[in-house]
N, C-alpha and C positions, 0 to 999 in steps of 0.2 A: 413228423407228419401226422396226419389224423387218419390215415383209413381204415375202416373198419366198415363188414354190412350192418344197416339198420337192426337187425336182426341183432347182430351181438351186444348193441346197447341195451337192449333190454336183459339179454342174457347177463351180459355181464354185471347192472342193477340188482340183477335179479341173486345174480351171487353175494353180492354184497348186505342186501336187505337179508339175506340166509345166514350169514354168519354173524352179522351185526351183533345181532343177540347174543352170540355165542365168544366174542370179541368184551364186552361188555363185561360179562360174567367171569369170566377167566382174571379180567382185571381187579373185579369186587374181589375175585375169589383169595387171589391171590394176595390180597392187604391181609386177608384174614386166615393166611397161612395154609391156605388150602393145595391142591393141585389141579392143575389143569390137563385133557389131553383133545388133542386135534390131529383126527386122522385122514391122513394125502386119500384124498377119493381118486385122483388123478395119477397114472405111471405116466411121466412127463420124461420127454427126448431132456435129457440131460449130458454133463460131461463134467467130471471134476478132476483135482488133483491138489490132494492134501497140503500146508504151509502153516506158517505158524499165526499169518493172519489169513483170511479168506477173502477176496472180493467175489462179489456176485456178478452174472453179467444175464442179461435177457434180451434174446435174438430172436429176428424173424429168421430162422433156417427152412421153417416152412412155411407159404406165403397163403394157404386155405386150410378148411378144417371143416369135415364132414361128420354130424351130428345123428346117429344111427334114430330111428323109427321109434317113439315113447308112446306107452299103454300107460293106461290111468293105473295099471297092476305091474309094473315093471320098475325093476330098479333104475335109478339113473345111467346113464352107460359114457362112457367117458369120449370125446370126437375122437376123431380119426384125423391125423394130421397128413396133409397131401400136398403135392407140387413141392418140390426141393427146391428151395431158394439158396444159388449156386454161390451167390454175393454175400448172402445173408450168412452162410457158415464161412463164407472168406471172416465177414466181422466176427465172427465169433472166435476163429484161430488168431486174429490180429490181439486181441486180448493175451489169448494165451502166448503170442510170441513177445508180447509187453511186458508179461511178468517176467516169463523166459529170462527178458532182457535186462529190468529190472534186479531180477535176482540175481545175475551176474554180476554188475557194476557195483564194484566196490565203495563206492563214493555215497550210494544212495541207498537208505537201510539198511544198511552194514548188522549182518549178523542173525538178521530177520528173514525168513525165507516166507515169500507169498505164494499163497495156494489161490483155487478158481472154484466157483461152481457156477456152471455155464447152463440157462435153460433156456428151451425155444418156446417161441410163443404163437408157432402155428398161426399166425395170424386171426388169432383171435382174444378176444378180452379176456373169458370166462380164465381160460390155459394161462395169460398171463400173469392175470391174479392169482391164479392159484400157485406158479412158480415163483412170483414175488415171495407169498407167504409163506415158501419153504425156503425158500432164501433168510427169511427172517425169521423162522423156525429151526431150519437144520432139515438135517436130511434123514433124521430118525422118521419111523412110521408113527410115534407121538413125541410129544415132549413134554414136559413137566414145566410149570410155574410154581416153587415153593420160598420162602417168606427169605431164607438164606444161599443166595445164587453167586456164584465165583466162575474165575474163568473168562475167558475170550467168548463174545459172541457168535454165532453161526457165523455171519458175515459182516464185516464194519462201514463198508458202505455195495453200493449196487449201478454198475454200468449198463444204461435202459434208459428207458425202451426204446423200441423203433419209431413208432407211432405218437402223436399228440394226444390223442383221446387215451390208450392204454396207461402213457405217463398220467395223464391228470388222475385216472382212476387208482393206478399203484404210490403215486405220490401222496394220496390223499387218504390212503391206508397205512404207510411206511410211515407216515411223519407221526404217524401214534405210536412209532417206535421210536421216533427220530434216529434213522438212519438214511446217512446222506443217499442222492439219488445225482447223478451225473448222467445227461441224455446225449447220445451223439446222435440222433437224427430228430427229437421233435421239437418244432419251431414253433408252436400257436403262443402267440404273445399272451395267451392269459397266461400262461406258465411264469410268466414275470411277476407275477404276484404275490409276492411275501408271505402276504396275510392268510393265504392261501394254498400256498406251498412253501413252507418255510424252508425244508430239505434239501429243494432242488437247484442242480444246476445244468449246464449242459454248453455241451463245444461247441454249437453251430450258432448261427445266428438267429435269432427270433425270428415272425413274421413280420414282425413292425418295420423293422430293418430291410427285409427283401421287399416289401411295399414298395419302400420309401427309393430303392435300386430300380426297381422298373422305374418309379416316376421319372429318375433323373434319365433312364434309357428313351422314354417316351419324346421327356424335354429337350433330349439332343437331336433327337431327328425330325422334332418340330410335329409330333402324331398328338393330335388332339380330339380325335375321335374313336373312340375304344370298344371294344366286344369282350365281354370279360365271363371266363367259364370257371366256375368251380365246381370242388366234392361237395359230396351230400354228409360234410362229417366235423366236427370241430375244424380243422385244418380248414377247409375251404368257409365256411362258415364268419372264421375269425377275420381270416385272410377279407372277403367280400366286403365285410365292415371298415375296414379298414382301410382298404384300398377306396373305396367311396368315398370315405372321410378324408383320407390328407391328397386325396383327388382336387375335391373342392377346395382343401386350404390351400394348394400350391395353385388354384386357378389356371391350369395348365391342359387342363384338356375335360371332355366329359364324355361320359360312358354310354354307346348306343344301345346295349342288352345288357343285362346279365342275366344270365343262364346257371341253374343248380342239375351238375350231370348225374342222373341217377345211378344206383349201384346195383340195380337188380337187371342192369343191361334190358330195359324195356325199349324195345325197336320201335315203339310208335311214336315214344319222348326224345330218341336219337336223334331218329327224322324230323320230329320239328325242328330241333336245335341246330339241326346242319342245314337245314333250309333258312332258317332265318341269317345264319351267317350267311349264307349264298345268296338270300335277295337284302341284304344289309349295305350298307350305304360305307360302313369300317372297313377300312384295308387289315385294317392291325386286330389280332385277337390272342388276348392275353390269358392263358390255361393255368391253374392253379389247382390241380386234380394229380395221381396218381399214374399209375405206369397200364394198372388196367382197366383205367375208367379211357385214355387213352388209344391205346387199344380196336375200343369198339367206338369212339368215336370217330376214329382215324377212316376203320371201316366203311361206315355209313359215309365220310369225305368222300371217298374214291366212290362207294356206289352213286353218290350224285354229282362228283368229277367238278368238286367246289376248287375253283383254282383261283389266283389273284391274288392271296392271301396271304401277311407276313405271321407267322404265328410267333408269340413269345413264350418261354417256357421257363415253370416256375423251377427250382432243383429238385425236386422230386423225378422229373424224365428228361430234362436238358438231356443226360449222358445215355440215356438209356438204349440200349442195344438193340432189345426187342423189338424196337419201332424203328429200324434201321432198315427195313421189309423194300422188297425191290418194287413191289405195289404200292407202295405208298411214299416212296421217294419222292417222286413227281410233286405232291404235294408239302411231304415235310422239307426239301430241303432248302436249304438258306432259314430255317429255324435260330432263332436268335432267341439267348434265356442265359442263367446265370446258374453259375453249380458251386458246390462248396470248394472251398477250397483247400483243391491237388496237394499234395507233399510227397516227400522220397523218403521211406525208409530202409536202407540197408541191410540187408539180412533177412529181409522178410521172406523172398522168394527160396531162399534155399530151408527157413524153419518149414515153410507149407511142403516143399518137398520130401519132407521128411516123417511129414503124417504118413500113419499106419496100419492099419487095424489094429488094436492091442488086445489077442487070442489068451493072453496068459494070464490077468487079472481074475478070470473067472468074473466078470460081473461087478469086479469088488466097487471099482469105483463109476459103473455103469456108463460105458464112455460108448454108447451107441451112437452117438450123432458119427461120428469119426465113422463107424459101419455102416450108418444111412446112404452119407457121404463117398462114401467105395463103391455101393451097391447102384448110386446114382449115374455113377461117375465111368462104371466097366458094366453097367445095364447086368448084372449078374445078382443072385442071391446068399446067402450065407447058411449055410444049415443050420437048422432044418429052414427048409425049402418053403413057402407055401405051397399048399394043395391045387396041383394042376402045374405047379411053375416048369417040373421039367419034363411033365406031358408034351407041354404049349411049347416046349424047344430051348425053354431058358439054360440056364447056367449058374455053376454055380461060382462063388467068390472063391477062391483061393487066399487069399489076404497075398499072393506073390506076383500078381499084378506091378507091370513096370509104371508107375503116376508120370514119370517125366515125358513121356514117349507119347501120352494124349494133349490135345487141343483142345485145350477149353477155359473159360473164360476165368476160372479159380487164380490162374496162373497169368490175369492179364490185368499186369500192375499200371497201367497207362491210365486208367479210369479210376487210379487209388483218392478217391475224396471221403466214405462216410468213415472205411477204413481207419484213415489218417486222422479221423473226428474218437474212432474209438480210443487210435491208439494214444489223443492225446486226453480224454477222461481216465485212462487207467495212470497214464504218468500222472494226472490232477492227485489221484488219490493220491498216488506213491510219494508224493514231494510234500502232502498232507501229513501224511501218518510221520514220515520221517523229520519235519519240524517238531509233531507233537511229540515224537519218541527223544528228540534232542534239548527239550527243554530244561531248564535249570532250577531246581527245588526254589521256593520260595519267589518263583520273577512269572508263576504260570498265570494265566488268565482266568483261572478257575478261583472258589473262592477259598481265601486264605491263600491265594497265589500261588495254588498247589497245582501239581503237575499229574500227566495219564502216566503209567508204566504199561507195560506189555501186559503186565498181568492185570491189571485192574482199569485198563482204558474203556469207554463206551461209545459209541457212533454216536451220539450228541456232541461227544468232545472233539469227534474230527470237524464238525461243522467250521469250528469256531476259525482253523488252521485252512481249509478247505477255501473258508471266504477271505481269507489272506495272501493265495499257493498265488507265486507269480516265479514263471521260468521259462525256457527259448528251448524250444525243438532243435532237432540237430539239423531242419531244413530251415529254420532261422526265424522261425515263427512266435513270436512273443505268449504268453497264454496266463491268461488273468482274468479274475468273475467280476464284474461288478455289481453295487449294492443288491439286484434284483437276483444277481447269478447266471446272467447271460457273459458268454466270451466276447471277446473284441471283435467286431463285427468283421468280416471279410468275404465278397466274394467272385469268381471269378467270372467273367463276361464270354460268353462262349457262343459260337456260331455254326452250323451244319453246312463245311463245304463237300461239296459236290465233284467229286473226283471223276478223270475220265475213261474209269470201267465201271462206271454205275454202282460206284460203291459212296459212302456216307464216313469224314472221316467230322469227328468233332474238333474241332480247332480253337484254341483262346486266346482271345481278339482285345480282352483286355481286363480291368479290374474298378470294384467299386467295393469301397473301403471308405469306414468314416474317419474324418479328419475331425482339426478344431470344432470347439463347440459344440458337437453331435452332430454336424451337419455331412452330406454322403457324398465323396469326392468319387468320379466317375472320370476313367482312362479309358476311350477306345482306341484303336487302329483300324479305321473305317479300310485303309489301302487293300488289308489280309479279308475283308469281309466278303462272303459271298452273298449277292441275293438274288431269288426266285422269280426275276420279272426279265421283260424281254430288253428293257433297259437298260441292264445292269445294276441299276440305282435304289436307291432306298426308295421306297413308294411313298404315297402322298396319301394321309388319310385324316381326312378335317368334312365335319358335315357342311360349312359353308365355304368356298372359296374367298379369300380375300376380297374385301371391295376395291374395285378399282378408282383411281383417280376421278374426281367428281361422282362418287356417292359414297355413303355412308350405311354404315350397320343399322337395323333395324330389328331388334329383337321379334321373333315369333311364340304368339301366348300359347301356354303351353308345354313348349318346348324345349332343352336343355339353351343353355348362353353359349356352345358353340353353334349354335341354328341362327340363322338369320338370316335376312333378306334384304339388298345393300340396296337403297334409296336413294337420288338427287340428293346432291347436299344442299342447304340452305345458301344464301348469297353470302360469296365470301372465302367460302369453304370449300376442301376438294375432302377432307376426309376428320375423323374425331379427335384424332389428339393432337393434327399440327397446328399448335395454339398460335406459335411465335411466328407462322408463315397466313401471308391472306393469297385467294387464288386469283391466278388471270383473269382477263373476260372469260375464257371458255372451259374456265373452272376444269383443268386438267393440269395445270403445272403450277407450285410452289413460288410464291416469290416472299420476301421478307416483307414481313409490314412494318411499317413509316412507325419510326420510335420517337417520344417528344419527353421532352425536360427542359426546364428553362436553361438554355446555354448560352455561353459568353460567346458567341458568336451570333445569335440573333439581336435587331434592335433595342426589347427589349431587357436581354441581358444585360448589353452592352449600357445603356442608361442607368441601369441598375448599381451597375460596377463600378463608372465613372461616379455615379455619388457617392456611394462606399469610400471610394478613394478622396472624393474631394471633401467630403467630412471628416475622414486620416488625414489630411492634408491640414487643414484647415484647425484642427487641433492640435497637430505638430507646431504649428504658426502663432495660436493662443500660447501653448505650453511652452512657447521661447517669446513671446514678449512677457508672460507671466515672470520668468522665469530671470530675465535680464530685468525688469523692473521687480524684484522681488525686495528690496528693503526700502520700497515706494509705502505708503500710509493704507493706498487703495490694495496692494495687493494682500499685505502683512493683515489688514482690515479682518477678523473674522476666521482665522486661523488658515493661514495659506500653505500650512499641509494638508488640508480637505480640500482645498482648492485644485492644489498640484493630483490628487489621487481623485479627484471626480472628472480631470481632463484627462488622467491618464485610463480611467474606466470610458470615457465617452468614446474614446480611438478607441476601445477592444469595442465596444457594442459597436462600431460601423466596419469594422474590419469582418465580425463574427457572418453578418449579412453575407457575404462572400461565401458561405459554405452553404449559401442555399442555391449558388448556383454550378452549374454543372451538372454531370451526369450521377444520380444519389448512388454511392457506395458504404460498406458496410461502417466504415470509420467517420465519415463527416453524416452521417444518418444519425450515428450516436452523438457526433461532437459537436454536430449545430445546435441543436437546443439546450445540453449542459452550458456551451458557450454564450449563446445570449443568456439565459438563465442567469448565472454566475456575474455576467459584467453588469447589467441592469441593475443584479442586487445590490452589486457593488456601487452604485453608481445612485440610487436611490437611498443607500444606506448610509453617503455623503452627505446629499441633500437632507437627509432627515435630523441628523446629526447638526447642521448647520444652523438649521431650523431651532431647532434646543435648545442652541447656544445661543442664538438671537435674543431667544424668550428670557434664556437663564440672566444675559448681561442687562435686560432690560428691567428684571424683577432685581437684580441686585444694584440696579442706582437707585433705588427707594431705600429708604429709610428701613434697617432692619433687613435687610437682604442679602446682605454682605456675605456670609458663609455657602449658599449656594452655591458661588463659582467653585466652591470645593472639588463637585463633584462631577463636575464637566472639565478637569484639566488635557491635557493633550493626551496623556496614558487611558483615560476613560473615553475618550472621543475615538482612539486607535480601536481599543478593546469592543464600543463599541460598534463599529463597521466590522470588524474581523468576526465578532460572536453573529452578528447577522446575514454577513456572508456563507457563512460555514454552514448555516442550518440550510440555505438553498443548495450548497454544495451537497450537504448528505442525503437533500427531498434529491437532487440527481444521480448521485451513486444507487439508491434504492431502487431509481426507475433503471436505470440502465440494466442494474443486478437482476431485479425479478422481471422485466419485460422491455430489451432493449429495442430500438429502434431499428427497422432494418429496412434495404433497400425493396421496393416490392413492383411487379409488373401489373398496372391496372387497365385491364381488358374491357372492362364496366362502360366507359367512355363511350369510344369507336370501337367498329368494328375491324377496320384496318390500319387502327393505331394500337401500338403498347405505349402507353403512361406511365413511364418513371418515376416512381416517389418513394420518400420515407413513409411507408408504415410507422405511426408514431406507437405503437407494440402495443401502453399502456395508456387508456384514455385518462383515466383516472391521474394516470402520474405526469401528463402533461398538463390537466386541470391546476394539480396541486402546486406544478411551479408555477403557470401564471398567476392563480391568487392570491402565493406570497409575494410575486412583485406587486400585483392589486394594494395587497393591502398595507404596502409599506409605503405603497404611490400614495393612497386614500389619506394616512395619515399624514404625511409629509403634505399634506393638499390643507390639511383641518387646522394644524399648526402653522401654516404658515395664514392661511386666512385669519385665524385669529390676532397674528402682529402685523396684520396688512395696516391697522392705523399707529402706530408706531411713529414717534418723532421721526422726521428724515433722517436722520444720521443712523437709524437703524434699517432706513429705505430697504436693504435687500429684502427682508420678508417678505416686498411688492413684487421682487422679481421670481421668489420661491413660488408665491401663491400662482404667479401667470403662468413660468414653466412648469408647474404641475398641474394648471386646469390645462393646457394644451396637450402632456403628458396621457391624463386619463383620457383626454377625448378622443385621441388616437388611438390607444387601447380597447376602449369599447367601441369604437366604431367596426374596430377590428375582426370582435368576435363574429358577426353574424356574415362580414365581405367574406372570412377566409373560410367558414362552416357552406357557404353560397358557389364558394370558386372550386373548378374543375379543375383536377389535374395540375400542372406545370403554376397555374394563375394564381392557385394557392400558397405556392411557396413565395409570387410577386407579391400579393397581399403583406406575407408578413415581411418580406425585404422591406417593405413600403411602408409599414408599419415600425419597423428598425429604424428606417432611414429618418421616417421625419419628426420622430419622437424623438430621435439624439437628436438631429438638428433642430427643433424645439427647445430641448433642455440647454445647448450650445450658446445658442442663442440671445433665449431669455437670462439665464445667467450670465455670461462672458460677455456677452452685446456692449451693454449700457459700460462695463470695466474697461473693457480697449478703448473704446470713445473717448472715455475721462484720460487715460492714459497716454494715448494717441493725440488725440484735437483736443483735450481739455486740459492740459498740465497742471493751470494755476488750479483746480478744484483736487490734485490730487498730493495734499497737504493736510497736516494731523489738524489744523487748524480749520480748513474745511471739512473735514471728515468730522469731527468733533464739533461744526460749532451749525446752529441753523440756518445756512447759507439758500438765497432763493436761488435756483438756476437757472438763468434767464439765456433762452435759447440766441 
């Protein structure tokens, strides 16, 4: 936590800029063999008990501290620590009952016996830093820095602080010692900062984490409109940032106030604060303050009688007793917040019963808190007395006081959460030391893979084990740091039910714990919940209500994006995001809007399809007269393996036109334009081929020509259609790989239609396949015009040169129909563009072959093929 008054930051600065210097010099002093001495100006509420290693622990036992009256002529005078924090020494005996426990168990530091030295921190900085640095000094009145030091240090690491602000300030002092620092209560997310706290770790969850818990609390009950209060101290400070910030990321709600609650309880700043939540528009108000900023907020509620309100509560007072106040029920209860999380430990009830004043030490090991704690506890004094104590009727201690036989909250383990935080930083340490003490000469992490011994270990070196320590509580709790040094996040969901003698019992309703990914899984049990309205029900707190059927959201300038003002909707529309529905006449009810794609059930599908088919057809019917007159002069003519494989390419390209109709899905989206692609090239890269060979047989009846057919035999005429195809195939696997084709809803259109089509992904890549067809057309168009005058008996070049000029014209015609056509008409375009460019190429090549074949038999003889026969119709 952060609290702290304004007032002690500067104190406590101001201790720090005091010694700095003198921190400094000890350190020079000390390289150059010097000594150093640093005398406790402070008699601090401590408590120890010797071992052979020492942990340190710093407690709020007292939760204020009164700073006596200073003259410019006056020594410093040390505060005065006040208010007995009843909790606060429970943590500090949970320590002591950890080592207790520790040192028993034979399994864990076998042979090593842990000592304590326990200080309070009065609730203030100045006191805490100064018992830090006797922690890390020792508990002599000086101590010496000299050039050759042996021995165990003071303490090897330190269980602290209460507070966020006192940890940053002791953290950032201690780590010039590097000894570790384990926090069981402060959460401010800077503390995760490496670079900045290298030292530290701590059992509770961050800030960042309990943030991120309200949001998912906020999220489940659908509260999008927030009042959000903090301290005036690190802790509320960080908290605020934060919460603002993954507010806005999770887009989940926005925040009507925030409010900074002062700490000097100014009643004129209370009053605005509680008036602005009472004329506030939030149901919900999220407290991220302490138990006595609370308190006197609480107060001022009930003086202006603010009711309506769900309040959420950060763990800092979720549990808290003191606000359990029969004045202020009415108000808090049905309180809904998150607390650390509970555990059971065994034994602990009967070590605390067994604390005692310890009369016989003389002093030796200064165990006053344990006497605080008695004198607290039986309202009595110990001798000597103060002055006036037993005028004024008081009493004194006996130390023979029965402890069991009083009520009081020391002994009320139902609310065990920072407790079970201490007790599990002291086992962190313990399972620490005990790895570094088990290590194996020559396999350490240190260098030369050397190992600590008891005798020569330093609190640097438990670091190393410290961010390694993973082990399970005997309540089942797993407990492990990671990189930053925060625990596994967990915490409990709790609720203030309302029992019926006007008592306040706190109840837990459920858990949020992060799961996979860092992301924060959230468990309620709404059934066990109680809440504060006449309802029963969770209340509704949103600055805008929903817009209703036929209007729409309209932002207001200025104002957060949950404000707005819901507007008529434009024609069409009942509301913003039903894209896929258009509205009735009376624009209040949903209906689906009318979906289009060219389907085999409309006309012109259906025309579409039937020529698709009937050019498969119609090339099944070429490819078996081809195929039965195959040792004919006319078929054999010109290599009638290009023949057979440009009829069996023309049936894929009229077959392929088929996947452009229908409803576009993810797989014919990709596999229609690979497929025309592919058969086209194939099919063009016949004809080209053809072409070639026309020219090559023609140059090789000249004189001197002869060797040419070398290099057009059947093996190169295969190789080449396969090497040409392949390169279309690869320009398709590219496009598909970096920007495939997928099915897409176009809204652009109408306004009560959705348009079905392929998104072609990549423009670029559906560019580059038509151009390679371009320009395999183009060529196959320039070579055959060029043997268009060619004796007859090489005529087909006449028939290349025509199915290729009808080829390209359909092609370019094509670009600017299908770039022109909306929707559904565009995909007709290129069927139509399919369709009659095979049946062009069909045509003009095969036409004039069946004729001769069919009606003309006498012309199809090696002898008319071969000789200049006129063909006289």
């Amino acid at each position: 936590m952060g609290g702290f008054q304004v007032t002690y930051i500067f104190t406590g600065v101001s201790f720090v800029l005091l010694f700095f210097p003198f921190f400094f010099l000890c350190f020079v002093s000390s390289s150059l063999s010097l000594s150093c001495k640093l005398e406790r100006k402070f008699n601090l509420n401590e408590m120890h008990k010797p071992g052979d290693v020492v942990l340190g622990g710093l407690f709020e036992v007292h939760y204020t501290s009164v700073y006596p009256e200073r003259t410019f002529t006056s020594e410093p005078q040390q505060p005065h620590c006040t208010g007995f924090d009843i909790v606060g020494f429970r943590n500090a005996m949970t320590m002591a009952f950890a080592i207790e426990e520790i040192n028993k168990n034979l399994n864990l530091l076998p042979n090593v016996t842990l000592g304590y030295s326990l200080y309070d921190n009065c609730g203030a900085l100045v006191v805490a830093l100064s018992g830090a640095l006797s922690l890390a000094s020792g508990q002599e009145e000086q101590f010496l820095l000299q050039e050759n030091c042996s021995g165990i240090p003071p303490v090897l690491g330190l269980v602290g602080d209460h507070y966020s602000t006192f940890s940053i300030a002791i953290s950032s002092v201690l780590s010039l010692y590097n000894i570790p620092i384990v926090s069981y209560f402060a959460t401010c997310s800077c503390l995760s900062d490496r670079q900045r706290f290298p030292t530290f770790f701590r059992t509770i969850p961050s800030d960042a984490f309990q943030v991120r818990a309200m949001i998912q609390i906020l999220k489940h009950f659908g509260w999008t409109w927030i009042g959000l209060l903090v301290s005036d101290d690190d802790y509320g400070l960080h908290v605020a940032q934060s919460f603002q910030s993954d507010l806005a990321k999770s887009g989940d709600g926005c925040l009507a106030y925030l409010e900074i609650l002062p700490w000097d309880s100014d009643p004129s700043e209370l009053k605005r604060i509680v008036h602005l939540i009472k004329t506030s528009t939030a149901r919900v108000v999220i407290v991220f303050a302490h138990e006595i900023h609370l308190i006197q907020l609480m107060e001022e509620v009930a003086k202006q009688n603010v009711i309506g309100r769900q309040w959420i509560a950060s763990e800092t007072w979720t549990t808290a007793s003191v606000l359990q106040r029969a004045h202020l029920t009415p108000y808090l209860r049905g309180t809904l917040g998150i607390a650390i999380r509970r555990g059971e430990l065994p034994g602990l009830r009967e070590f605390l019963l067994k604390i005692h004043p310890d009369q016989s030490d003389n002093g030796r090991y200064n165990n006053n808190l344990v006497n605080q704690f008695w004198e607290f506890t039986f309202q009595c004094r110990f001798a000597p007395a103060p002055a006036g104590w037993l005028e004024a009727g008081g009493v004194l201690c006996t130390g023979q006081e029965h402890i069991e036989n009083v009520d009081t909250e020391f002994f009320d383990l139902s609310n065990f959460r920072p407790d079970y935080n201490v007790y599990k930083a002291v086992y962190s340490l313990a399972y620490a030391l005990n790895d570094m003490l088990h290590c194996k000469p020559g396999t350490g992490p240190f260098r030369g893979h050397s190992c600590a011994t008891l005798q020569t270990m330093e609190p640097w070196q438990l670091i190393h084990y410290l961010q390694n320590v993973n082990f399970t509580t005997p309540f089942g709790d797993q407990v492990s740091f990671d990189e930053n040094g925060d625990a596994l996040p967990i915490y409990d969901v709790m609720n203030w039910l309302h029992l019926p003698d006007g008592q306040i019992k706190v109840q837990n309703v459920g858990e949020v714990k992060r799961s996979g990914f860092k992301s924060e899984e959230l468990t309620i049990d709404e059934d066990k919940m109680f809440w504060n309205f006449e309802s029963g029900k969770p209340p509704q707190s949103v600055c805008s209500e929903s817009c209703l059927p036929g209007t729409r959201m309209a932002r207001n300038k200025g104002q957060p994006e949950c404000c707005f003002t819901c507007i008529p909707c434009s024609k069409g529309k009942i509301s913003k995001n039903n894209k896929d529905f258009w509205s009735n006449p009376q624009n209040d009810h949903c209906v689906p809007k009318k979906t289009e794609f060219l389907s085999y059930h409309e006309p012109l599908g259906i025309c579409l399809t039937t020529a698709s088919l009937l050019g498969t057809f119609i090339c099944a019917v070429v490819l078996g007269i081809f195929f039965y007159h195959r040792r004919t002069p006319m078929v054999r003519a010109n290599n009638s393996e290009l023949s057979f494989l440009l009829l069996v390419s023309l049936k894929l390209c009229f077959l392929c036109s088929l996947l452009f109709i229908g409803r576009p899905r993810v797989w014919t989206c990709q596999l229609r334009h690979a497929a025309f692609g592919i058969s086209f090239v194939l099919c063009v890269s016949c004809i080209l081929v053809k072409t070639m060979v026309v020219l090559a047989v023609f140059k090789a009846s000249k004189p001197g020509g002869g060797t040419i057919l070398k290099w057009f035999g059947s093996m190169q005429q295969r190789g080449t259609v396969l090497a040409l195809t392949c390169i279309q195939a690869g320009i398709c696997t590219a496009w598909l790989v970096s920007s495939s084709p997928t099915p897409h809803k176009n809204m652009q259109y109408h306004n009560d239609k959705i348009v079905y089509e392929c998104a072609v992904g990549s423009t670029i890549g559906f560019a580059v396949l038509l151009g390679y067809i371009g320009v395999l057309a183009i060529l196959s168009f320039l070579l055959a015009f060029l043997a268009r005058n060619l004796p007859d008996n090489f005529n087909e070049a006449r028939l290349i040169t025509f199915s290729m000029l009808s080829f390209c014209a359909v092609w370019v015609a094509f670009v600017p129909a299908y770039v022109n056509s909306p929707g559904k008409y565009a995909d007709a375009v290129e069927v139509f563009a399919i369709l009659a460019s095979s049946f062009g190429l069909l045509v003009a090549l095969f036409g004039p072959k069946c004729y001769i074949i069919l009606l003309k038999p006498e012309r199809n003889t090696k002898k008319a093929i071969m000789g200049r026969l006129t063909i006289n119709e």
